[in-house]
Gaussian input, Z-matrix of N, CA and C with variables (Angstrom, degrees):
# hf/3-21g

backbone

0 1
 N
 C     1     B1
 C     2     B2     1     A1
 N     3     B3     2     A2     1     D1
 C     4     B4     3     A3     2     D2
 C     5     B5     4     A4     3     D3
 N     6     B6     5     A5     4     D4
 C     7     B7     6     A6     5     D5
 C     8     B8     7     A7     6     D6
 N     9     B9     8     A8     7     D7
 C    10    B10     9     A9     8     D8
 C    11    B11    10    A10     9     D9
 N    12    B12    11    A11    10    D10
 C    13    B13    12    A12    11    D11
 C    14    B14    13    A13    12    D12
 N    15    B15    14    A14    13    D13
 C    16    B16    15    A15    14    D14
 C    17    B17    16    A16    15    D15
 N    18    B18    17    A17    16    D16
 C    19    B19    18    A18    17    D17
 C    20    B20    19    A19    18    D18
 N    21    B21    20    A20    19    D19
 C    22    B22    21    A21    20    D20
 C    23    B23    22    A22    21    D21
 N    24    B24    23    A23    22    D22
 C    25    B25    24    A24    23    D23
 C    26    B26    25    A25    24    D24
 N    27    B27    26    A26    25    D25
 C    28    B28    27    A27    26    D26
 C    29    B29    28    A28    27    D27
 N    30    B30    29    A29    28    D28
 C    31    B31    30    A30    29    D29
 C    32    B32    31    A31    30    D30
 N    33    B33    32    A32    31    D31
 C    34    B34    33    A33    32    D32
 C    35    B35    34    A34    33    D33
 N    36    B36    35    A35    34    D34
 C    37    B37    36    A36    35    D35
 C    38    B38    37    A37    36    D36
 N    39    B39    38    A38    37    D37
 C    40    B40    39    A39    38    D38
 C    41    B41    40    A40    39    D39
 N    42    B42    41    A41    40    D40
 C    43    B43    42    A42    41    D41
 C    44    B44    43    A43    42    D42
 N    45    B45    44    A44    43    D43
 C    46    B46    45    A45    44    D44
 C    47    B47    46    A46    45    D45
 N    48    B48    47    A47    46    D46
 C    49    B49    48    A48    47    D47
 C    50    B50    49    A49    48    D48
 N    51    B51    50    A50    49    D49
 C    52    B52    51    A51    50    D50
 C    53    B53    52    A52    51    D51
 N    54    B54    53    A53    52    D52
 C    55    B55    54    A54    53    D53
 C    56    B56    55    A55    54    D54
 N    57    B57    56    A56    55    D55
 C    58    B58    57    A57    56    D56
 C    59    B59    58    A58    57    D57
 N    60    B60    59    A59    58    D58
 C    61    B61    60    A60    59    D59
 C    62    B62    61    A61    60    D60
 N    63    B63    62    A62    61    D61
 C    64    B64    63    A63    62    D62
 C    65    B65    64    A64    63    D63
 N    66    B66    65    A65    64    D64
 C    67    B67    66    A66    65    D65
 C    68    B68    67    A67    66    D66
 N    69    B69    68    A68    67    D67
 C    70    B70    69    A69    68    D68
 C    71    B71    70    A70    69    D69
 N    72    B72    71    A71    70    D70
 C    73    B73    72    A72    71    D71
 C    74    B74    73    A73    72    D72
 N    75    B75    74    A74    73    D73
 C    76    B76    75    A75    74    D74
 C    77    B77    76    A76    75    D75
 N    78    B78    77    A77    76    D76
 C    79    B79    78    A78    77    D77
 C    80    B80    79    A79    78    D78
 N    81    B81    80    A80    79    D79
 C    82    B82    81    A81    80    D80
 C    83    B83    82    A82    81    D81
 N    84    B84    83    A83    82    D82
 C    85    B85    84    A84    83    D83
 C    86    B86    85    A85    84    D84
 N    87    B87    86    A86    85    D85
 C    88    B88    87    A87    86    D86
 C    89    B89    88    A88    87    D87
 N    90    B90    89    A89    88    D88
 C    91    B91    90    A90    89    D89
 C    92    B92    91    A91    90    D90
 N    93    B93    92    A92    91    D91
 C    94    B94    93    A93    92    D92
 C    95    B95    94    A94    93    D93
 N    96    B96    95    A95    94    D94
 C    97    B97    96    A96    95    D95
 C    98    B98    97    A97    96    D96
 N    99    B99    98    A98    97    D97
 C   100   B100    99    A99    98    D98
 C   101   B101   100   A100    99    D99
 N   102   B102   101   A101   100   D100
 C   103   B103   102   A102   101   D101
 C   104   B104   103   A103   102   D102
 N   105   B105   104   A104   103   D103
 C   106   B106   105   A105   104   D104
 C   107   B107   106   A106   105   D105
 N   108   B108   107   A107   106   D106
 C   109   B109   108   A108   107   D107
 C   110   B110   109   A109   108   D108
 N   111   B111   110   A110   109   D109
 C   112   B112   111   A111   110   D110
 C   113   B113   112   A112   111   D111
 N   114   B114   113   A113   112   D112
 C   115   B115   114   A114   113   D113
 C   116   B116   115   A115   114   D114
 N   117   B117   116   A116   115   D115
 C   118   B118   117   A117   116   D116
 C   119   B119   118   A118   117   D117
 N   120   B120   119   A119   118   D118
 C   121   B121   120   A120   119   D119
 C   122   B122   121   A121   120   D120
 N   123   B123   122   A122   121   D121
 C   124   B124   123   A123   122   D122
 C   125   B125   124   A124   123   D123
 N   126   B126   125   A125   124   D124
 C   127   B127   126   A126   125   D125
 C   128   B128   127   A127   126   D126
 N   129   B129   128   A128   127   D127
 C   130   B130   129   A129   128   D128
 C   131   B131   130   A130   129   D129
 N   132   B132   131   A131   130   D130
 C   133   B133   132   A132   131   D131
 C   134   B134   133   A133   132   D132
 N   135   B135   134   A134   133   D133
 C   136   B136   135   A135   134   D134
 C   137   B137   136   A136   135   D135
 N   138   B138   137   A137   136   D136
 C   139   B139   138   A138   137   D137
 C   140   B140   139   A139   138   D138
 N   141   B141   140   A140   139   D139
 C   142   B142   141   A141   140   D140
 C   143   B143   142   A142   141   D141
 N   144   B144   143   A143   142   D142
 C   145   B145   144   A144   143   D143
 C   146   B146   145   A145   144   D144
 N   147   B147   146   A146   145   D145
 C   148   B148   147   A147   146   D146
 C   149   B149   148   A148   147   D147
 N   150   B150   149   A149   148   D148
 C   151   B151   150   A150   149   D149
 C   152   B152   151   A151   150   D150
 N   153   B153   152   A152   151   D151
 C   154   B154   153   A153   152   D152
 C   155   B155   154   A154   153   D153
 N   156   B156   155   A155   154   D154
 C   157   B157   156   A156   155   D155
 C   158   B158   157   A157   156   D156
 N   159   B159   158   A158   157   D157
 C   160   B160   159   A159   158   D158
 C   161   B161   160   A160   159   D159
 N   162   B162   161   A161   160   D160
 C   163   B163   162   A162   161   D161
 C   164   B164   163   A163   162   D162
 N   165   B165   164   A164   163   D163
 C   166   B166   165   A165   164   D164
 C   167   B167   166   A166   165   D165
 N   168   B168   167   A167   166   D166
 C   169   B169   168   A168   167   D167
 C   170   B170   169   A169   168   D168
 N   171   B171   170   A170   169   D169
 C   172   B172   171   A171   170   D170
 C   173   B173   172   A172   171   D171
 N   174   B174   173   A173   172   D172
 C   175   B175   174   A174   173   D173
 C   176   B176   175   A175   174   D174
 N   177   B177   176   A176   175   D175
 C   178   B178   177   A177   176   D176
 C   179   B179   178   A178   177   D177
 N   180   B180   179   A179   178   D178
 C   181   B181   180   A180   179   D179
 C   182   B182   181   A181   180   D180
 N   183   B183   182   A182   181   D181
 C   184   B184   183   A183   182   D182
 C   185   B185   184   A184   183   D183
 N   186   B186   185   A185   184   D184
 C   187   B187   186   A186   185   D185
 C   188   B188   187   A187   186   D186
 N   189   B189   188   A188   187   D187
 C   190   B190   189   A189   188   D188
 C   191   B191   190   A190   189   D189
 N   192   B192   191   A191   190   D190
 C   193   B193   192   A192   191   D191
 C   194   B194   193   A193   192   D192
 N   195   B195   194   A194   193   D193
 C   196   B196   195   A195   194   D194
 C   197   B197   196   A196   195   D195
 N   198   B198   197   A197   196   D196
 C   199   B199   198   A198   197   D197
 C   200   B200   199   A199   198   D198
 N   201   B201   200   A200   199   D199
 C   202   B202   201   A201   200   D200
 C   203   B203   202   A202   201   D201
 N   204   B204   203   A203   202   D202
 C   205   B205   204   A204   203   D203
 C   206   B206   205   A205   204   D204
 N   207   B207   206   A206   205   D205
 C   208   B208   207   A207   206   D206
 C   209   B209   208   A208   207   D207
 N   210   B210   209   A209   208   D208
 C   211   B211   210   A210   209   D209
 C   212   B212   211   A211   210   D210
 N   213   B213   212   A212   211   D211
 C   214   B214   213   A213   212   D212
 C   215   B215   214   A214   213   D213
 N   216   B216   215   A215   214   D214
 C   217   B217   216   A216   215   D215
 C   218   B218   217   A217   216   D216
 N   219   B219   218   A218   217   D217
 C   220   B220   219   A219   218   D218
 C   221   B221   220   A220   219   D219
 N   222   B222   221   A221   220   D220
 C   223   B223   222   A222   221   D221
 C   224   B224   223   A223   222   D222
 N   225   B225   224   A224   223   D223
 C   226   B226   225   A225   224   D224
 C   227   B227   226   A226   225   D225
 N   228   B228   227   A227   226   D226
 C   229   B229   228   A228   227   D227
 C   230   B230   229   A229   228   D228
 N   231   B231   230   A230   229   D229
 C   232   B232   231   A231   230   D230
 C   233   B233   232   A232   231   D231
 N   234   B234   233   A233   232   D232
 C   235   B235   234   A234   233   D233
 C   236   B236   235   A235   234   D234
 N   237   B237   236   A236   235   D235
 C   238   B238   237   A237   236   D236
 C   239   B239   238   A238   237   D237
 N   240   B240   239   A239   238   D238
 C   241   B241   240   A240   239   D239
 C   242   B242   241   A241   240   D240
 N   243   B243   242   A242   241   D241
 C   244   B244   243   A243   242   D242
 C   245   B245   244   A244   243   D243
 N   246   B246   245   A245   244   D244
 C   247   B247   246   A246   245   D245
 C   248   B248   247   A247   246   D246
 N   249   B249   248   A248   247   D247
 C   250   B250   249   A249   248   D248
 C   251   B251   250   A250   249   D249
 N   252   B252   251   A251   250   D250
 C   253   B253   252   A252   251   D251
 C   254   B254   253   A253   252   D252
 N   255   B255   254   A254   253   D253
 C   256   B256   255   A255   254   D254
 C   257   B257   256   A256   255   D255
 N   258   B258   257   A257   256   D256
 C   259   B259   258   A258   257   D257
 C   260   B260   259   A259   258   D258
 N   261   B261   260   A260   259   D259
 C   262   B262   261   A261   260   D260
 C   263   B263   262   A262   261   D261
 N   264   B264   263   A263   262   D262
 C   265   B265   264   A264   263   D263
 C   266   B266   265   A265   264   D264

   B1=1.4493
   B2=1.5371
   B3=0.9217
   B4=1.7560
   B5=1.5905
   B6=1.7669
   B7=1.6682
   B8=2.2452
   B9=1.3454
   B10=1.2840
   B11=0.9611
   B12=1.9892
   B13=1.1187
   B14=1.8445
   B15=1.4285
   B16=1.1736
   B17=1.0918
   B18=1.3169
   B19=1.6454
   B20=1.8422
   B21=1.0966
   B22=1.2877
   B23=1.6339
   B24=1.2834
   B25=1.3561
   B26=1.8827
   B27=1.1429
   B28=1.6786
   B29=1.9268
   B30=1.3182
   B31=1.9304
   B32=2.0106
   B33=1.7664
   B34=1.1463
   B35=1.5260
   B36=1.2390
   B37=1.1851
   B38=1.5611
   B39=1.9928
   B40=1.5862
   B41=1.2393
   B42=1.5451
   B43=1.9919
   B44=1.5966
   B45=1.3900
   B46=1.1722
   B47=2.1297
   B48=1.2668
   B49=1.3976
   B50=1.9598
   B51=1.5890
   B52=1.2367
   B53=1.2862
   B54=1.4962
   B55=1.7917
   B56=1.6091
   B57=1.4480
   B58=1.7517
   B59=1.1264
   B60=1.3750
   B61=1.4266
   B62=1.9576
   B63=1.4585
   B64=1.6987
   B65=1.6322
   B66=1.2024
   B67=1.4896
   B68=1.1617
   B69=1.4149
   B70=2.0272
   B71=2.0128
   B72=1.3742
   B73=1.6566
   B74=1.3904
   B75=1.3611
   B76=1.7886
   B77=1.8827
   B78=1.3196
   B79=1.2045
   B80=1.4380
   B81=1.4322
   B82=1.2851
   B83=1.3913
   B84=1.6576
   B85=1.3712
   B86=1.4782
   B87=1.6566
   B88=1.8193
   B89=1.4388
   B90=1.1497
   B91=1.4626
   B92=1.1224
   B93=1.4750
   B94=1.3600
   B95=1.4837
   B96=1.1568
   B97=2.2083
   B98=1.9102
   B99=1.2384
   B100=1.8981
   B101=1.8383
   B102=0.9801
   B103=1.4584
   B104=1.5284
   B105=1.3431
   B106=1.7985
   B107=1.4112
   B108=1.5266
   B109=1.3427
   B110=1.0841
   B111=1.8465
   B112=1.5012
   B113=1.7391
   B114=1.0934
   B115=1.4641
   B116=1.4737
   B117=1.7388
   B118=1.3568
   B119=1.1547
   B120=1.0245
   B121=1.3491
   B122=1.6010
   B123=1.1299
   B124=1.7990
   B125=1.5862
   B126=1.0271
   B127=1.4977
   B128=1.2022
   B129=1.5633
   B130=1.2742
   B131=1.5281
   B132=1.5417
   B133=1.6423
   B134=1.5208
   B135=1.2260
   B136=1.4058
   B137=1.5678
   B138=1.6019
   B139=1.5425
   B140=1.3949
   B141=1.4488
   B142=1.5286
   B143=1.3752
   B144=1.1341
   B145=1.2857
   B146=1.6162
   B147=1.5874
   B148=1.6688
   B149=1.5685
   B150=1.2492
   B151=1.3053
   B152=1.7068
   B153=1.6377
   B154=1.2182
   B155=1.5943
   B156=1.5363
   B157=1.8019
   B158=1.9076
   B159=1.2903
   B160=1.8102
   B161=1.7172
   B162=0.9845
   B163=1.4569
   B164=1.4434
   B165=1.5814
   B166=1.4323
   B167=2.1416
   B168=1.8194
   B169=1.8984
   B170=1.2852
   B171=1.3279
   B172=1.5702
   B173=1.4728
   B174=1.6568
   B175=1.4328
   B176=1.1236
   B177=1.6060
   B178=1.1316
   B179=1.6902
   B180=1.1855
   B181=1.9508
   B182=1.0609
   B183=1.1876
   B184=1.6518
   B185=1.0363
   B186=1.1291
   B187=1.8995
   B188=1.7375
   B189=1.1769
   B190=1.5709
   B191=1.5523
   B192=1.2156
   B193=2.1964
   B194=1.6094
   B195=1.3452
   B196=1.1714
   B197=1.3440
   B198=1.5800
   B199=1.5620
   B200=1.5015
   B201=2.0777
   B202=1.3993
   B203=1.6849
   B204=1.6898
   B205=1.5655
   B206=1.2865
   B207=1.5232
   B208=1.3364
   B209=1.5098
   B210=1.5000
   B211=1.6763
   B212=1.7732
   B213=1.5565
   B214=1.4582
   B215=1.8449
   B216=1.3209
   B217=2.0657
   B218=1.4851
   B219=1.1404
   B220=1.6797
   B221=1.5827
   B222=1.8422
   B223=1.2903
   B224=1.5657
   B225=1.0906
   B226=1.6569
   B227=1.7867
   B228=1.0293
   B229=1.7273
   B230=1.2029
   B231=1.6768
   B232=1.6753
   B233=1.6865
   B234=2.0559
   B235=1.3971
   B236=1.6912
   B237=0.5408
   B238=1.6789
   B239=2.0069
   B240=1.2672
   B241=1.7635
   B242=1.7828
   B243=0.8299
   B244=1.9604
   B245=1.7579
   B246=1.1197
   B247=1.9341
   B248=1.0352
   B249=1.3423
   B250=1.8705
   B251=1.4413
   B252=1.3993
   B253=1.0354
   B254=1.5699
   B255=1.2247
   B256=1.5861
   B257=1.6830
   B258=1.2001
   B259=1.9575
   B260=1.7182
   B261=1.3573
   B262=1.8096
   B263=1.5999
   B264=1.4783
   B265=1.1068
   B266=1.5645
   A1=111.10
   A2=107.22
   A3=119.64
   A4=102.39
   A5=132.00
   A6=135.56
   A7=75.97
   A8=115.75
   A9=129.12
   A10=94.01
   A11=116.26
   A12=116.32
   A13=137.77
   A14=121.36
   A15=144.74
   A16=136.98
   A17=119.84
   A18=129.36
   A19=92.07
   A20=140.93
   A21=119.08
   A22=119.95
   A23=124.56
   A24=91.60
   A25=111.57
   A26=94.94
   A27=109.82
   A28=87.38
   A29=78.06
   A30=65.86
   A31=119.05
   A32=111.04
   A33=91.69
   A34=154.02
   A35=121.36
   A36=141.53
   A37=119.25
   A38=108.79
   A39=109.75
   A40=130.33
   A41=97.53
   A42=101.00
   A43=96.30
   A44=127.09
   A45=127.89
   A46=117.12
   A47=97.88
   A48=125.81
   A49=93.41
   A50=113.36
   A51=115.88
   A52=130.84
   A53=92.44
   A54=92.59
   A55=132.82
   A56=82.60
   A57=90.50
   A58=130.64
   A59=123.65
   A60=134.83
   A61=106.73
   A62=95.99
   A63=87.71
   A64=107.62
   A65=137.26
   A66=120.57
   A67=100.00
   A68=108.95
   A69=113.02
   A70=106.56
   A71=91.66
   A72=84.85
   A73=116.50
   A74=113.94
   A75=118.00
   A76=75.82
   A77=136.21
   A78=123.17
   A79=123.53
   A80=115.30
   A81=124.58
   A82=127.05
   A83=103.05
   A84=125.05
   A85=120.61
   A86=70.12
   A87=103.16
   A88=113.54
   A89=140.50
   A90=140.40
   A91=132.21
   A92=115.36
   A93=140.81
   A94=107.63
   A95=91.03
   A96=118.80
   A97=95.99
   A98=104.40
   A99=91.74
   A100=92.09
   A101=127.08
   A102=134.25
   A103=121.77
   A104=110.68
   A105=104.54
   A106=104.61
   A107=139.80
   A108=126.31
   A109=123.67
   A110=115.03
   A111=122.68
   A112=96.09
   A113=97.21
   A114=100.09
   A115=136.79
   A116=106.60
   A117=126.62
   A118=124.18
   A119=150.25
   A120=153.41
   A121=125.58
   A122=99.39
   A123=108.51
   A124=104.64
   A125=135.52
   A126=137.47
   A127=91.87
   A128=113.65
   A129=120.25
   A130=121.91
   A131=107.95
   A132=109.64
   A133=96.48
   A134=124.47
   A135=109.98
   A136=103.85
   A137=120.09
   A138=116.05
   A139=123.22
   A140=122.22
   A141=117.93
   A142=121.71
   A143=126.54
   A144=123.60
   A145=116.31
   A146=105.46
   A147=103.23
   A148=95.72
   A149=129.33
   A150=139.03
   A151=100.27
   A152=102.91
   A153=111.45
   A154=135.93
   A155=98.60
   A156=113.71
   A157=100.97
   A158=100.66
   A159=113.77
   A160=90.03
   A161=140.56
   A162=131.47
   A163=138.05
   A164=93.99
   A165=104.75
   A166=108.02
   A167=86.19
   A168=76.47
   A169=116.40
   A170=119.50
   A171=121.31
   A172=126.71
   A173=116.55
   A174=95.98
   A175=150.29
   A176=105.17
   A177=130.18
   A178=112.01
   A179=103.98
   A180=112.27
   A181=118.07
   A182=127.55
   A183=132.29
   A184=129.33
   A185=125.93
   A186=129.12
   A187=108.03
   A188=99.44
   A189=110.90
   A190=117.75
   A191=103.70
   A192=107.68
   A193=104.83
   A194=133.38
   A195=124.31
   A196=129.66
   A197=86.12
   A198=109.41
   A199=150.25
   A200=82.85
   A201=117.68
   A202=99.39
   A203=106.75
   A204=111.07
   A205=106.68
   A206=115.65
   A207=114.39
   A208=119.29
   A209=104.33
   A210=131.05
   A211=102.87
   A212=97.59
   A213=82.67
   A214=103.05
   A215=95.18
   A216=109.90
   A217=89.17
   A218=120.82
   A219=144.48
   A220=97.55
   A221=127.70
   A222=89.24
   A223=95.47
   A224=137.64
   A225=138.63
   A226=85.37
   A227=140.76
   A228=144.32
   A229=76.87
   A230=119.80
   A231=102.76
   A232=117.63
   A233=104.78
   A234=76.59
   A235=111.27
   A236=124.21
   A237=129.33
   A238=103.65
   A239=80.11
   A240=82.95
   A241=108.98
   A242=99.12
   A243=102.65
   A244=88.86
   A245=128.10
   A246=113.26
   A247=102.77
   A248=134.70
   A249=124.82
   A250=109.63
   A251=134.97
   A252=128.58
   A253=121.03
   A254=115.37
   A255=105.87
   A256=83.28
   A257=109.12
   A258=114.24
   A259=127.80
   A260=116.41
   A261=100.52
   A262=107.70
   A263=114.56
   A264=145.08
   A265=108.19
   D1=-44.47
   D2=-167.02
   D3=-76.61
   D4=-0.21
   D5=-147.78
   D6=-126.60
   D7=-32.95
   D8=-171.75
   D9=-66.22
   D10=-77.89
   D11=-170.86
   D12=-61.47
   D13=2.93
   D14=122.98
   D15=-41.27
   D16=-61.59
   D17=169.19
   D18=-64.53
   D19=-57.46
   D20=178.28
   D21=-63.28
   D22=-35.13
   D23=176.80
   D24=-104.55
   D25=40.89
   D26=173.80
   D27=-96.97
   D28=-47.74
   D29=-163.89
   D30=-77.97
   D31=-32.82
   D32=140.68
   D33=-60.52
   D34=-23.70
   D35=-164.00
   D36=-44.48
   D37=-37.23
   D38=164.63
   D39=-71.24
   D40=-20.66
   D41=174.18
   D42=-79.18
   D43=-79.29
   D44=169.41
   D45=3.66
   D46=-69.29
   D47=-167.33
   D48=-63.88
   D49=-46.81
   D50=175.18
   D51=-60.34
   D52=-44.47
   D53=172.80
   D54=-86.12
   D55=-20.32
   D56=163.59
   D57=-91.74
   D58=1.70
   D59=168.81
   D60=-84.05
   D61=-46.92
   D62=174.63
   D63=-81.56
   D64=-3.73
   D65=162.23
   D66=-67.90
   D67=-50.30
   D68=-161.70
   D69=-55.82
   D70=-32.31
   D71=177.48
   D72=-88.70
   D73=-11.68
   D74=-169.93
   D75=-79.28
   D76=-43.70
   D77=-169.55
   D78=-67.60
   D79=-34.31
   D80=161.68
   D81=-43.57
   D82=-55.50
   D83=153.55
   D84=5.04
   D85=-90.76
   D86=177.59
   D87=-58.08
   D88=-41.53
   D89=119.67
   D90=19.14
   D91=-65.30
   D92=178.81
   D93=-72.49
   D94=-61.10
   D95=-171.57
   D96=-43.12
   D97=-44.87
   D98=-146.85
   D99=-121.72
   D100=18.40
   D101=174.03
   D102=-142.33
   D103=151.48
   D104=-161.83
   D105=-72.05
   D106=179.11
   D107=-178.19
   D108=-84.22
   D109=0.03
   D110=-176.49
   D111=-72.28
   D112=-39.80
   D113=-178.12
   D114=-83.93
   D115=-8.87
   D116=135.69
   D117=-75.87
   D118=-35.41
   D119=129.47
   D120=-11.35
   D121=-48.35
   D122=177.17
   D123=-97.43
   D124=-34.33
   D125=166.51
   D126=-36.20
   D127=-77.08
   D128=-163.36
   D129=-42.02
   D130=-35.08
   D131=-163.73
   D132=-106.08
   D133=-2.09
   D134=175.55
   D135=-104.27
   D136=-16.85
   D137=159.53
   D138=-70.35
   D139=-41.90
   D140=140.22
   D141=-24.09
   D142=-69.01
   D143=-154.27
   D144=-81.78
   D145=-23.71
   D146=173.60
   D147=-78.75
   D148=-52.13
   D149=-161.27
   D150=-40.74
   D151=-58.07
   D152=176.58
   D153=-46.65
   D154=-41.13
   D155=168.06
   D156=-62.71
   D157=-47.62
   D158=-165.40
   D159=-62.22
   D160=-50.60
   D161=-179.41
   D162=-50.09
   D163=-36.11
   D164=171.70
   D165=-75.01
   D166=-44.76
   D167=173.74
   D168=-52.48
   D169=-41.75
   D170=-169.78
   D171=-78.18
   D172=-16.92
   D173=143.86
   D174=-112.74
   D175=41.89
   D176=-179.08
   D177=-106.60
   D178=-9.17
   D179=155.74
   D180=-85.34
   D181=139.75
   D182=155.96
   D183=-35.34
   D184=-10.06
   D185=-171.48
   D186=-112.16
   D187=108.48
   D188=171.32
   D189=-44.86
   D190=-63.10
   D191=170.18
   D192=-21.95
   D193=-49.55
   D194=-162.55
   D195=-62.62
   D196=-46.30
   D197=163.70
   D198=-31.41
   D199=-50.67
   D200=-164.76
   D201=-83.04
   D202=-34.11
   D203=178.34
   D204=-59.97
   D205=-68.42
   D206=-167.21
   D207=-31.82
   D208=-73.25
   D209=151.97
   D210=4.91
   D211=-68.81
   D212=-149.68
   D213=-92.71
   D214=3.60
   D215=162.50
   D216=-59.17
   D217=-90.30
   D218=-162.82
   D219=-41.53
   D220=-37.04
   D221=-170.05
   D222=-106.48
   D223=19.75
   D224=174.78
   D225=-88.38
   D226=-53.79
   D227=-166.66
   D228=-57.78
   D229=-85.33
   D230=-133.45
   D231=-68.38
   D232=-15.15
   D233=170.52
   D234=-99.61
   D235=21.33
   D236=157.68
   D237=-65.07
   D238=-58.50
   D239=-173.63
   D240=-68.97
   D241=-29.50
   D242=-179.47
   D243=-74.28
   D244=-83.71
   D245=-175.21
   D246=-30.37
   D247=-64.22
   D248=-164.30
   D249=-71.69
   D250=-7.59
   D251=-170.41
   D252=70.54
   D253=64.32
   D254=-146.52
   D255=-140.67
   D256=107.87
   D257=166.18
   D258=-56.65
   D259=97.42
   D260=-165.61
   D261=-64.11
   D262=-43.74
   D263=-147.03
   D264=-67.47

């Protein structure tokens, strides 16, 4: 059961990863839209930086889903932060 439930979310995992990467940035967005940029600015680098600790925990579990979330946190931030010109690092 558990070799099944793998092969299924192996094979959802790019839609999954797709649609939650453009919510995660329509949220950023909004982020940007209704707050000054100091405060887009630090969103940005303090979602980097947990995302970043959360990545190493997450592939160190057995469950792929975790992965794929984090993943697509980290890559909706950095390209948000690469258009604005915004340093995570």
């Amino acid at each position: 059961m558990a070799k099944f439930k793998e092969i299924m979310i192996g094979t959802m995992m790019p839609a999954i990863k797709a649609i939650g990467k453009a919510e995660m940035e329509a949220v950023l967005s909004g982020i940007k839209e209704h707050n000054t940029a100091e405060i887009y600015r630090t969103t940005l680098q303090g979602l980097h930086s947990n995302f970043s600790l959360l990545k190493e925990a997450a592939y160190k579990t057995k469950t792929k889903i975790d992965d794929g979330i984090v993943d697509l946190v980290l890559e909706a931030v950095k390209e948000s932060a690469d258009t604005g010109g915004i340093v995570l690092s």
